[in-house]
C-alpha positions as CSV (number, residue, x, y, z in Angstrom):
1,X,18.1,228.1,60.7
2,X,17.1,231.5,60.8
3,X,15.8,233.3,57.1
4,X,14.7,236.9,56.2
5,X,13.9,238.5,53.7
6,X,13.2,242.7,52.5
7,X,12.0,244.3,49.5
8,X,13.5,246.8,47.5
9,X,12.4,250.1,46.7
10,X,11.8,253.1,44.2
11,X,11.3,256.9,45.1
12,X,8.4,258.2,43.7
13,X,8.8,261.6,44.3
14,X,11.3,263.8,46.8
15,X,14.5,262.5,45.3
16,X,17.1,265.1,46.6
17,X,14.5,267.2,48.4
18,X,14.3,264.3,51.3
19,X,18.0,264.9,51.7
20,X,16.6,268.9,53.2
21,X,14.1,267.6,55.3
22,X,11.0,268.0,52.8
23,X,8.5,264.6,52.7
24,X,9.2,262.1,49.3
25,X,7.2,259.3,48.0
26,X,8.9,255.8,48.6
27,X,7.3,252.8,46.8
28,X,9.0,249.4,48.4
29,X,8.5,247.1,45.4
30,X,8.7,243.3,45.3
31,X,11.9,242.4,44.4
32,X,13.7,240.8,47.6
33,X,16.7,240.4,49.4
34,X,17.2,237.3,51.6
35,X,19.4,236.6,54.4
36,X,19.9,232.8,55.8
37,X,22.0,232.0,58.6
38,X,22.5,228.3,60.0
39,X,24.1,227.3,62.6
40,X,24.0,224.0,62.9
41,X,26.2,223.4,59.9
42,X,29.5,223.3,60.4
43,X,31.2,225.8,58.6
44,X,34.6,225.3,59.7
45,X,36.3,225.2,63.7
46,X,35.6,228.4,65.3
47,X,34.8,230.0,62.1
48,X,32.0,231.6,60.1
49,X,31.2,230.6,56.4
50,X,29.7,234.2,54.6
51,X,28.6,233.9,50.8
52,X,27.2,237.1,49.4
53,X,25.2,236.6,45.9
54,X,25.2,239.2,44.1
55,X,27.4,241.0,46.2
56,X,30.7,241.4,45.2
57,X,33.8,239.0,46.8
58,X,34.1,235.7,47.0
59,X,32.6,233.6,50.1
60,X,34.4,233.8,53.5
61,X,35.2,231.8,55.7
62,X,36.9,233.5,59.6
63,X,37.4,233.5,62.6
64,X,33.7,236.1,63.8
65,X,36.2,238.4,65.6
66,X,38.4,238.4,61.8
67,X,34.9,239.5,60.9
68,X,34.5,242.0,63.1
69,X,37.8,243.7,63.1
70,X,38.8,243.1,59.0
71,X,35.7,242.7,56.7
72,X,36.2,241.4,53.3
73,X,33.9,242.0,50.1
74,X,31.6,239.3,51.1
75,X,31.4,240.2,54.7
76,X,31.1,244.0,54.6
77,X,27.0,243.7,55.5
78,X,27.6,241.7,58.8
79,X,30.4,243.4,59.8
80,X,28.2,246.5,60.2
81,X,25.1,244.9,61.0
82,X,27.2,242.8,64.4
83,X,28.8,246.3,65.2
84,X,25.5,247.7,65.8
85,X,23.7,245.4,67.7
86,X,26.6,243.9,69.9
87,X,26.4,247.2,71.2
88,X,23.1,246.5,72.5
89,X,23.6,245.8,76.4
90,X,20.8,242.8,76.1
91,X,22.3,241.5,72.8
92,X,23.1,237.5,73.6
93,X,26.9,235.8,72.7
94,X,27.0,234.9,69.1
95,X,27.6,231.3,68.2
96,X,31.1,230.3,67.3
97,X,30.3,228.7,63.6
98,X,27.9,229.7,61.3
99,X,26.9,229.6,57.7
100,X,25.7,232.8,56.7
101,X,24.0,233.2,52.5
102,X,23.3,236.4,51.6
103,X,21.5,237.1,48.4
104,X,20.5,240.5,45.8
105,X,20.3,238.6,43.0
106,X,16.8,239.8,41.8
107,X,18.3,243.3,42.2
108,X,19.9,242.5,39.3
109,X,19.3,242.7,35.5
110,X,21.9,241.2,32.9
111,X,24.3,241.2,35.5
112,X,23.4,244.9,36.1
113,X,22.2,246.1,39.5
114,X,18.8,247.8,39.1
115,X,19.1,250.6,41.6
116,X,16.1,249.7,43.6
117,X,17.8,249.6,46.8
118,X,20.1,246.2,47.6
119,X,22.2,247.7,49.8
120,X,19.5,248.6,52.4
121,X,17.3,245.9,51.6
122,X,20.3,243.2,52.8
123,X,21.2,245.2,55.6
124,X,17.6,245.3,56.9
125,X,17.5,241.3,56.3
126,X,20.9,240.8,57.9
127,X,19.8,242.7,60.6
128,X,16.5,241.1,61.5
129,X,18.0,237.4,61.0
130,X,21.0,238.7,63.3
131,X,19.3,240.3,66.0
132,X,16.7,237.1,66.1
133,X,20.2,234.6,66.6
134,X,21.4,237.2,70.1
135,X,17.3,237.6,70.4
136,X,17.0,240.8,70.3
137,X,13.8,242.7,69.5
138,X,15.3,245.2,66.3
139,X,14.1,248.4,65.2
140,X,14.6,250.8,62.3
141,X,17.3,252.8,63.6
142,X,19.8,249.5,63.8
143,X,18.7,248.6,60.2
144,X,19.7,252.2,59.3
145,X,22.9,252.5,61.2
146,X,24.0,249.4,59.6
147,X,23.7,250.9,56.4
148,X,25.0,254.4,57.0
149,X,28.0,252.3,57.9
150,X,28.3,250.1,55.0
151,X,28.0,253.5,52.6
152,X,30.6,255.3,55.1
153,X,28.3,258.0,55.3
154,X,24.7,259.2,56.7
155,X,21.3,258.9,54.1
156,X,18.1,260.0,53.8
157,X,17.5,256.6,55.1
158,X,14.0,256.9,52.8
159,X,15.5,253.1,50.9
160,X,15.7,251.4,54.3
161,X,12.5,252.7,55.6
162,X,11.0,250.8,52.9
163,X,12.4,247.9,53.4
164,X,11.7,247.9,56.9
165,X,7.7,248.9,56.9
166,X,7.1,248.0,53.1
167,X,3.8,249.5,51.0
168,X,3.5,253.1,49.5
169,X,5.1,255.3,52.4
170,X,5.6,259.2,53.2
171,X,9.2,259.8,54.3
172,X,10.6,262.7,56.3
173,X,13.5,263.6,58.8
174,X,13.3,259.9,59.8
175,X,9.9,258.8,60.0
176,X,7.7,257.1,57.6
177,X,3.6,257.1,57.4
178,X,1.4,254.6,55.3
179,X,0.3,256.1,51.9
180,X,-2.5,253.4,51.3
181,X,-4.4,255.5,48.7
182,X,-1.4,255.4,46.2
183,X,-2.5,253.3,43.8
184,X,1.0,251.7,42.1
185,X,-1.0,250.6,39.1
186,X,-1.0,254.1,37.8
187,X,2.5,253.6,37.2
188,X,5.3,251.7,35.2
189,X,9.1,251.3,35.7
190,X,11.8,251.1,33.3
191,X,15.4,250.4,33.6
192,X,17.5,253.1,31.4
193,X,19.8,250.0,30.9
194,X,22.5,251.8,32.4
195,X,23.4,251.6,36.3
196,X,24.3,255.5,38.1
197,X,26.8,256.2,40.2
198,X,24.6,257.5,43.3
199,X,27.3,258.3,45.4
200,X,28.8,260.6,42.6
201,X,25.2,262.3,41.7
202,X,24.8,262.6,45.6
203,X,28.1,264.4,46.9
204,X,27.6,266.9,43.7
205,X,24.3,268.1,45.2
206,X,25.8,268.3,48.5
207,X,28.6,270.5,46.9
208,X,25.6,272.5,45.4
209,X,24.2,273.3,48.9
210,X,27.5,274.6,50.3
211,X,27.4,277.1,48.1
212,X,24.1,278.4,49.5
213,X,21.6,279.4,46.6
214,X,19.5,276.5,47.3
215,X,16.4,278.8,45.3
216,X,15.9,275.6,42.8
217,X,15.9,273.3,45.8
218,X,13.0,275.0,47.2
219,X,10.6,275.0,44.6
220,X,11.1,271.2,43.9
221,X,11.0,270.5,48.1
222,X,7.3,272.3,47.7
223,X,5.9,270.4,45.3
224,X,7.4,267.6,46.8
225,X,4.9,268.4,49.9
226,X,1.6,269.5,47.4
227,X,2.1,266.5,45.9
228,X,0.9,264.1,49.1
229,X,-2.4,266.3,49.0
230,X,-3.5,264.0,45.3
231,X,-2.6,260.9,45.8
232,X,-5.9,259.0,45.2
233,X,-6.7,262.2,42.9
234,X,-6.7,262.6,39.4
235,X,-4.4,265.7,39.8
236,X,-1.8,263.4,40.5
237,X,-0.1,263.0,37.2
238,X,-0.7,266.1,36.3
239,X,1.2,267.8,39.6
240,X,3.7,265.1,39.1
241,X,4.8,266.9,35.6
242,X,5.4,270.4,37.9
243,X,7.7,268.3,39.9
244,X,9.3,266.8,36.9
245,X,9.7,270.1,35.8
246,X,11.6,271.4,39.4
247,X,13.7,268.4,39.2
248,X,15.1,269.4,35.3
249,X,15.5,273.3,36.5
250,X,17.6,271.6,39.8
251,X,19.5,269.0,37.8
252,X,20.6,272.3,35.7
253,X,21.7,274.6,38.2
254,X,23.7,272.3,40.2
255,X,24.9,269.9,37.3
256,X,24.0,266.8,38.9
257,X,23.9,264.8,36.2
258,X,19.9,263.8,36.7
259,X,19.0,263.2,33.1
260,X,21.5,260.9,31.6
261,X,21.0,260.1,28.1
262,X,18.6,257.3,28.6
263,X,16.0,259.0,31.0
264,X,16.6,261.8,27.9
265,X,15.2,259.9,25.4
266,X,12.3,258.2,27.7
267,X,11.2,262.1,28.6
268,X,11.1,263.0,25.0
269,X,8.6,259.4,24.2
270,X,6.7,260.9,27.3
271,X,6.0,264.1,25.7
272,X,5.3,261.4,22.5
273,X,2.8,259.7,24.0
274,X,1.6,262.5,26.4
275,X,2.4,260.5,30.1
276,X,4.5,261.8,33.0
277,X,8.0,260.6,33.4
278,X,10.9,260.9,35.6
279,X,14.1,259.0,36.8
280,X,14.0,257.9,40.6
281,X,16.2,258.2,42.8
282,X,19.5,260.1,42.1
283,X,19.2,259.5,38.4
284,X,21.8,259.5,35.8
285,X,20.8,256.1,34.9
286,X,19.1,253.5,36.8
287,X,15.2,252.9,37.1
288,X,12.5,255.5,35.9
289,X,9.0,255.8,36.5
290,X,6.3,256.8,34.0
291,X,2.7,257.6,35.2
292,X,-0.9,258.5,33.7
293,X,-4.6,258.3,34.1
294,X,-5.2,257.1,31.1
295,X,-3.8,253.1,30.9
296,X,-3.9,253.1,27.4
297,X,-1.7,255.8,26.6
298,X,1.0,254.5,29.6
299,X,0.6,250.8,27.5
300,X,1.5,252.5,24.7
301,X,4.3,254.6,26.2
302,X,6.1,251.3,27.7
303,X,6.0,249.0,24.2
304,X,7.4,251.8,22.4
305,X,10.3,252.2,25.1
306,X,10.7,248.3,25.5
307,X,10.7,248.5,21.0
308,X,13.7,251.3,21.7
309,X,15.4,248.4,24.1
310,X,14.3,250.0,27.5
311,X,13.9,247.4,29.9
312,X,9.7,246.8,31.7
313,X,10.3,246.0,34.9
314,X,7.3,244.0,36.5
315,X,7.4,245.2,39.9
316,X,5.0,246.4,41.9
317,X,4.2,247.2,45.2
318,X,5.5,245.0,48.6
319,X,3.0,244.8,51.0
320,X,5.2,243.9,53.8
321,X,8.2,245.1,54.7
322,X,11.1,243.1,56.3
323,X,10.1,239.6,58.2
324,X,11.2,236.0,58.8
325,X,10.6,233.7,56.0
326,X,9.7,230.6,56.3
């Protein structure tokens, strides 16, 4: 029995601007996906048993070339992971039967998904635990065609780069560095109670950039980059609030919808209790992020949000990224 596991992940900074090439901040966090496949049960003659918690779909159980050729709900994740790597020339015959579990549960609040990253954090597991059963040695770029697959369309790829190296990372045009002097205690992470609709926030800004006045862009995609030179510093915060201040002048020009009306009110208790605050990620609703020197007034900040019925997340920062659990 084979079992994997990657963490999820939440942008710090660079939301939008990673999509133009500029650098962004990605924190992978420790709230896991898991991927278990067995082959020694018996899941059926010929067939492959698939269960996908807190996926949508019901388990599955086909024939692996059903799998391959018509993917249901639950099997959606390995049908894109196995196209990938079977066209690896070294990749070894997949067994007949298997039972495969699949599992984003702890993405998942109230039911709710989080938006911290499921989707690439269970095709980087899947991927790993797959390409261990045809032994084959993986790399990031399977993970991440796996998942451009599953969305139907090329990312960033900034979500599956942390669940592939894990830590505090620097993101750009494919390759990620270690950001060890980011210390995630500085910051706290709220859920807006409400879960965006990425994909929608997403093809707006691409919209946006056909149009070509990309002035708004620009500005936030150089801060993005001045922003790497503080983190250790005390400036951080404090350079973090510029950025916050890009991002509102680009959510207005090209309507992307980047404030919804619970990262609203959290910005307006920021201003309250004098700490940084922004949404993460493509906004609307989804996790925010809330940072400050001074722990006190961030304390404060975060009972007076939870007291408004904002969610504290307790998450923090995933030392490792994807790997075979025991």
């Amino acid at each position: 029995m084979i079992t994997t596991r990657a963490p999820g992940k939440v942008v710090l900074w660079g939301e939008y601007a990673v999509l133009a090439g500029a650098p962004a901040a990605v924190l992978a966090v420790d709230r896991y996906a898991s991927c278990r496949i067995d082959t020694k049960v018996q899941a059926g003659q010929g067939q492959w048993h698939v269960e996908a918690r807190g996926l949508t779909g019901q388990p599955v159980t086909a024939g692996l070339q059903e799998i391959l050729d018509e993917p249901a709900s639950a099997t959606r994740v390995i049908h894109h992971v196995l196209k990938v790597l079977l066209a690896e020339a070294h990749a070894k015959p997949l067994p007949t039967e298997a039972s495969v579990i699949l599992d984003t549960q702890g993405f998942q609040l109230s039911g709710h998904k989080l938006g911290i990253g499921s989707s690439a954090a269970i095709c980087t597991a899947t991927c790993l635990a797959c390409a261990e059963l045809m032994q084959l040695q993986p790399v990031f770029h399977h993970a991440l065609q796996a998942h451009n697959g599953l969305q139907g369309k090329p990312g960033s790829g900034i979500d599956v780069a942390a669940a592939w190296h894990g830590g505090s990372l620097r993101y750009q045009d494919g390759t990620a560095k270690p950001l060890p002097d980011l210390d995630p205690t500085q910051w706290q992470f709220l859920w807006t109670g409400s879960p965006a609709q990425t994909g929608t926030h997403i093809e707006r800004f691409r919209r946006w950039l056909d149009n070509g006045d990309t002035a708004e862009l620009e500005v936030l995609a150089t801060i993005s980059s001045q922003l790497f030179e503080h983190v250790g510093s005390e400036e951080l915060p404090r350079k973090l609030g510029d950025y916050v201040k890009a991002l509102h002048a680009l959510d207005q020009a090209a309507n992307l919808g980047i404030y919804g009306s619970g990262h609203q009110r959290l910005s307006q208790l920021a201003l309250d209790w004098q700490v940084v605050y922004k949404p993460c990620g493509a906004g609307g609703g989804d996790v925010g992020a809330a940072i400050s020197n001074d722990a006190d007034k961030l304390a404060a900040f975060t009972d007076a949000a939870v007291s408004l019925g904002f969610n504290k997340l307790a998450i923090t920062r995933a030392e490792h990224g994807v790997h075979i659990s025991s």
